[in-house]
C-alpha positions as CSV (number, residue, x, y, z in Angstrom):
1,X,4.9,15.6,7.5
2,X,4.8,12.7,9.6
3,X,8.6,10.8,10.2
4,X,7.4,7.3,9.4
5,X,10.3,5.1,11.5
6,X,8.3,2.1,10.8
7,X,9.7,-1.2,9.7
8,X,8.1,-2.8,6.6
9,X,5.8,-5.6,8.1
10,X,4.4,-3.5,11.7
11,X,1.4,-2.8,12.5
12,X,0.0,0.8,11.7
13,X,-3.0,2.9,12.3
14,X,-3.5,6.6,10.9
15,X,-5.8,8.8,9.6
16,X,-5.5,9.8,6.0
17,X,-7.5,12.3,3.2
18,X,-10.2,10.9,1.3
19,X,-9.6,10.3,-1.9
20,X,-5.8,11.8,-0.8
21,X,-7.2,15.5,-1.3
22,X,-10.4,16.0,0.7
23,X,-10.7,17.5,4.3
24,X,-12.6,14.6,5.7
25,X,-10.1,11.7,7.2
26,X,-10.7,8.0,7.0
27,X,-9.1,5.2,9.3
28,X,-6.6,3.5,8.1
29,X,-5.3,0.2,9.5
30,X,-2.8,-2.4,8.0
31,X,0.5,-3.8,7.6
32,X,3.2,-2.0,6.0
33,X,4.2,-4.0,2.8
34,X,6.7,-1.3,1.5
35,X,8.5,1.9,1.7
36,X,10.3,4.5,0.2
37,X,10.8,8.0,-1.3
38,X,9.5,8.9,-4.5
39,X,9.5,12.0,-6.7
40,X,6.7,13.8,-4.6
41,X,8.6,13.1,-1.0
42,X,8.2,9.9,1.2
43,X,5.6,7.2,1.0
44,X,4.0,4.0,3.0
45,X,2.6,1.2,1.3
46,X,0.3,-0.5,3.1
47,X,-1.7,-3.6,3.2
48,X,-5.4,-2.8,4.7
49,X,-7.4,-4.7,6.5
50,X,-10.5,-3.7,5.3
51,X,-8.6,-4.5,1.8
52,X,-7.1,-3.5,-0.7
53,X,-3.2,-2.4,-1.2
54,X,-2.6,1.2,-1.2
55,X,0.8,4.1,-1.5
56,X,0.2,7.0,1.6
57,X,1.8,10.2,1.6
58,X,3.4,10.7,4.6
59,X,3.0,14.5,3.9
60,X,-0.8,13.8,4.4
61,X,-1.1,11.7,7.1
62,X,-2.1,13.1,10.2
63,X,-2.1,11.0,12.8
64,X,0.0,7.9,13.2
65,X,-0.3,5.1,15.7
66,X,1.4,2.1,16.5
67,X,0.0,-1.9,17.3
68,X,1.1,-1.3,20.6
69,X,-0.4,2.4,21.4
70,X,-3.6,1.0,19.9
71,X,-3.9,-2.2,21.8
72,X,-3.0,-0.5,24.8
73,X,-5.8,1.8,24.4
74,X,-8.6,-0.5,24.2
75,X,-7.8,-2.5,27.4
């Protein structure tokens, strides 16, 4: 599990399950629109760019970056 210390409205990018159960990962990038802990542990909602609004399980995600880790990759 992944401590998620991010502030509703940053920037995130992780990888995540398919479908939530599958062992091939998908990109996910967006805004964080809520967050909380709900009856199966902690959870991000997030705002994708590709679209679409969706709850994350931070017990799943396995790799977490931040706007500014990301952008200072690309340079």
């Amino acid at each position: 599990m992944i401590k998620t210390h991010k502030r509703v409205g940053s920037v995130v990018k992780f990888m995540y399950p398919k479908n939530g159960k599958r062992n091939i990962l998908r990109n996910v990038i967006g805004v964080v629109v809520d967050k909380g802990i709900g009856p199966n542990g902690p959870y991000l909602t997030v705002d994708e760019t590709a679209g679409g609004t969706r709850c994350f399980s931070t017990k799943k995600i396995v790799d977490m970056w931040s706007a500014e880790k990301v952008k200072a990759c690309s340079q």
